[in-house]
N, C-alpha and C positions, 0 to 999 in steps of 0.2 A: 693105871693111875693117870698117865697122861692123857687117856682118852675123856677121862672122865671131866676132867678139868678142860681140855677143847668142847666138852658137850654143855658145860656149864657156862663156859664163856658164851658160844654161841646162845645159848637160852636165854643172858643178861642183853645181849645185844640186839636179840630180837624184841625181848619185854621194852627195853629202853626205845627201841624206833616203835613200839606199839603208844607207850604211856606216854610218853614227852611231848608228842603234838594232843593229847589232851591235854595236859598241864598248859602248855603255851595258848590253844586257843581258846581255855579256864582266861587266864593272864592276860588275853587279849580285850577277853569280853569284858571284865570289870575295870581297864585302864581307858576307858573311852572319855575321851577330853570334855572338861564340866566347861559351862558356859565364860565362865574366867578364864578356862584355857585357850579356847575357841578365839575368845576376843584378844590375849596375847600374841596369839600366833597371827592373826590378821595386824596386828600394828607393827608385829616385827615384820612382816611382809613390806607394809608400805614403808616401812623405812628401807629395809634393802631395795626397794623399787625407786626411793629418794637417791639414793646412791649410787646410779645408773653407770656416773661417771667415774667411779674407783672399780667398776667390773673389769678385772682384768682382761678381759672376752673383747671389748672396746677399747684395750690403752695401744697409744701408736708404738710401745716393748712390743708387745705381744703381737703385733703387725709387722715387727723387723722381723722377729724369731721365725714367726710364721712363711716371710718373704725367704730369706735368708735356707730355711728347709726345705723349699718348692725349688728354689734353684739346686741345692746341691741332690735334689731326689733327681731332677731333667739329667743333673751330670751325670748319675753313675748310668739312669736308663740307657743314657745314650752310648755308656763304654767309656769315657772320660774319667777314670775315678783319682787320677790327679789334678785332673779342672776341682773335682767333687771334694777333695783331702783340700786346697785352698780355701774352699768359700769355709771349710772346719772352723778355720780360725776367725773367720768373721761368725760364725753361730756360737761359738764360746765366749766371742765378746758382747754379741747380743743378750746372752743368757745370765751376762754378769751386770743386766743392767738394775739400777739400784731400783728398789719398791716395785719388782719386776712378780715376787708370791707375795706381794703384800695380801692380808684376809685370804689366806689359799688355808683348805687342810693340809695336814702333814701328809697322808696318803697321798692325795694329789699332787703334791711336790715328790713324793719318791716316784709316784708314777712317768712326772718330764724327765728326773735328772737318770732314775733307771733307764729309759728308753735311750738317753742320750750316752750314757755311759755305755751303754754295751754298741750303737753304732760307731763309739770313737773307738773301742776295741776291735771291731771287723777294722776300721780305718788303719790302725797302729800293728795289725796281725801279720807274722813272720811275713805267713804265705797269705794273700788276700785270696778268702773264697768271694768269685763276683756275685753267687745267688745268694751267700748268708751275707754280704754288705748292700745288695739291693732289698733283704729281707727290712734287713734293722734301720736302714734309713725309709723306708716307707712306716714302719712304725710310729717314728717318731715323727713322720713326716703328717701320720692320719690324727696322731696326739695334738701335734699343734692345731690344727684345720679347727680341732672340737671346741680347743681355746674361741681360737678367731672367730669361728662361724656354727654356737652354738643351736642353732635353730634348724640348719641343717648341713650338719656333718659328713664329709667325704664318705663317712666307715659305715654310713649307715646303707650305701648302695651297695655291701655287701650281705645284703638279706639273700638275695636270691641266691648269691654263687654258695652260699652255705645249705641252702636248701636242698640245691641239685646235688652238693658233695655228701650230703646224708642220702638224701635217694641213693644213692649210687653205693653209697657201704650198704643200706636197707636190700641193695638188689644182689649185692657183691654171693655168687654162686662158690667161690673158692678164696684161700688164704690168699694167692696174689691179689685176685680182686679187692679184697679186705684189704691188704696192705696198701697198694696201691691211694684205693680211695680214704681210705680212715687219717694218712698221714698227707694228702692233699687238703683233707678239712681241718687238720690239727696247723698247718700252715697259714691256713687262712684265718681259721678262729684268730691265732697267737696273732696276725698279724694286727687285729684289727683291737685286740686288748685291753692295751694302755689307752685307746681313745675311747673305748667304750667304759673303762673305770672311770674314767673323766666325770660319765655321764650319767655312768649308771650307778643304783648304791651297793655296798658292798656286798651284802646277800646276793643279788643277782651275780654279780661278778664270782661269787667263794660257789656258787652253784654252778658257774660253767665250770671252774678249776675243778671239781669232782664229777664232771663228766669228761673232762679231755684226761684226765689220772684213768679213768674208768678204760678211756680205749686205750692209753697208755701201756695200760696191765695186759693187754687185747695181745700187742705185739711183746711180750715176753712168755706168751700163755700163760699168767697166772690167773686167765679167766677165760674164759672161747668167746669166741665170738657171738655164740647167738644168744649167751647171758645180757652182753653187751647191744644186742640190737635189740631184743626186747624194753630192754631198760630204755634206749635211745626213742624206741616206740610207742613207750606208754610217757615218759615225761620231754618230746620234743615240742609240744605245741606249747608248754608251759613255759621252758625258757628260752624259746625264741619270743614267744611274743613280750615277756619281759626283758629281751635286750633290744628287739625292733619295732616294736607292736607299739600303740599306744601308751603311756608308760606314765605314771610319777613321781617315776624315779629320776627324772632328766632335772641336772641340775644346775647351779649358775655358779659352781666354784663356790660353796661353802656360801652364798648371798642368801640362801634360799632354805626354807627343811625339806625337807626328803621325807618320804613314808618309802619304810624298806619293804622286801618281799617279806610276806610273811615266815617267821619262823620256823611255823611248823613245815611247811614246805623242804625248807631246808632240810629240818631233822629228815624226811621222810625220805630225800634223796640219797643224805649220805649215810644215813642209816641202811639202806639199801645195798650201796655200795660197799659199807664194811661189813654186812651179814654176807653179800656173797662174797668178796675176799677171805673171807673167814672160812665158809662152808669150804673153799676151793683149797685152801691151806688144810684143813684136815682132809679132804678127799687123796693129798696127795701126801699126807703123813701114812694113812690107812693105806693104801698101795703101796708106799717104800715099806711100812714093816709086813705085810704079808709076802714082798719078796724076802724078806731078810731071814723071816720065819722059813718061807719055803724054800729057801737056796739047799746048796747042795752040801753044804758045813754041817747043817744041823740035821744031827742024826735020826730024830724023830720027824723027820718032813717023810 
């Protein structure tokens, strides 16, 4: 009975990642902007282009915040992280300054105050670890930069060293190698996150989170590894080039629209992703009860 309902499940979950990216690229093709729409969207442009001067990206807030993070990132680099726990209290009062989200999305604000709350926790932590408090202040340090200097961002000279850390899981011959390299690129991805949510639209961003879960699952074996390289190999040129690549997704703090990644892309990634969680969960239900059948209890084995 249980097997049969693991077999059903699986069957729905395959149907669903087969039909849904019809359906959605059905949905994509008959929502194509009429000539009224076309011309809405260019005059809300030119007004948010009128408005140059309310971009947060430009206010002398977002230039203290941004000052104020560069210094206490030098402090902790340098080993100072009681020089670096001082200038805290000058960035929580930069961060309290008034019409500081004014026009911000809500995501985008959970994305500064989250980065900032978790570096004031490495700050405030019994035992200060110095590589997770130089982790999290570089976070919030690449968040602000995207603020200040949307055109070009510190985070985006992070294309290549992610490149190489996927070569290098692609080449990994044994589990240390894998380990090794899978949890250097999971570092650097996460490092570079909250600035690249800034930038990018959500789809792109919910599409790296089901790749970095994907090798997540890697290091507890609820998947092998070379599930995971495959996958990494047939869809890495897709979302790197939507988080590095030419993009229009890049955007000005809510001033601007966004066209997302396409959906069906999405469905087809994580559809992927929970068909093989799924198959890899029964594989190891099927193995536990043929031992349980076959142990030395049961007297018909």
């Amino acid at each position: 009975m249980l097997r049969t309902r693991i077999f059903n499940l699986l069957a729905v979950l395959m149907l669903c990642s087969i039909m849904l990216p019809q359906f959605t690229y059905a949905s994509e093709q008959h929502s194509e902007p009429t000539a009224a729409e076309e011309t809405n969207q260019k005059q809300t442009k030119e007004k948010s282009s009128n408005k140059s001067t309310s971009n947060p990206s430009t206010s002398q807030e977002w230039a203290l915040v941004d000052q104020t993070a560069e210094q206490m990132y030098r402090k902790v680099v340098d080993g100072d992280q009681n020089g670096a726990f001082e200038i805290l209290v000058q960035l929580e009062a930069a961060l309290a300054a008034p019409h500081l989200f004014d026009e911000w999305k809500a995501e985008h604000i959970h994305v500064i105050t989250g980065s900032y709350v978790e570096l004031k926790r490495q700050f405030h932590a019994i035992k200060r670890d110095s590589d997770a408090l130089e982790h999290a202040v570089a976070k919030f340090r690449f968040a602000t930069d995207a603020v200040t200097h949307p055109d070009q961002p510190m985070w985006l000279q992070y294309a290549d060293i992610l490149r190489d850390d996927l070569d290098q899981m692609l080449q990994a011959v044994d589990s240390m190698q894998w380990e090794q390299s899978s949890r250097k690129w999971l570092e650097h991805i996460d490092r570079i996150l909250p600035a690249a949510s800034l930038q990018r639209s959500p789809n792109t961003i919910e599409m790296i989170h089901s790749v970095m879960a994907l090798v997540q699952q890697s290091h507890k074996s609820k998947v092998t590894v070379e599930q995971v390289k495959r996958t990494l190999q047939e869809y890495e040129g897709m979302w790197m080039k939507e988080l590095f690549g030419p993009s229009k997704d890049l955007t000005t703090f809510s001033m601007d629209q966004e066209q997302p990644l396409p959906m069906r892309a999405i469905i087809w990634l994580t559809g992927i992703v929970t068909v093989t969680l799924a198959y890899v969960a029964y594989q190891k239900y099927r193995d536990d009860e043929e031992q349980i059948r076959s142990g030395p209890w049961n007297p018909s084995a």
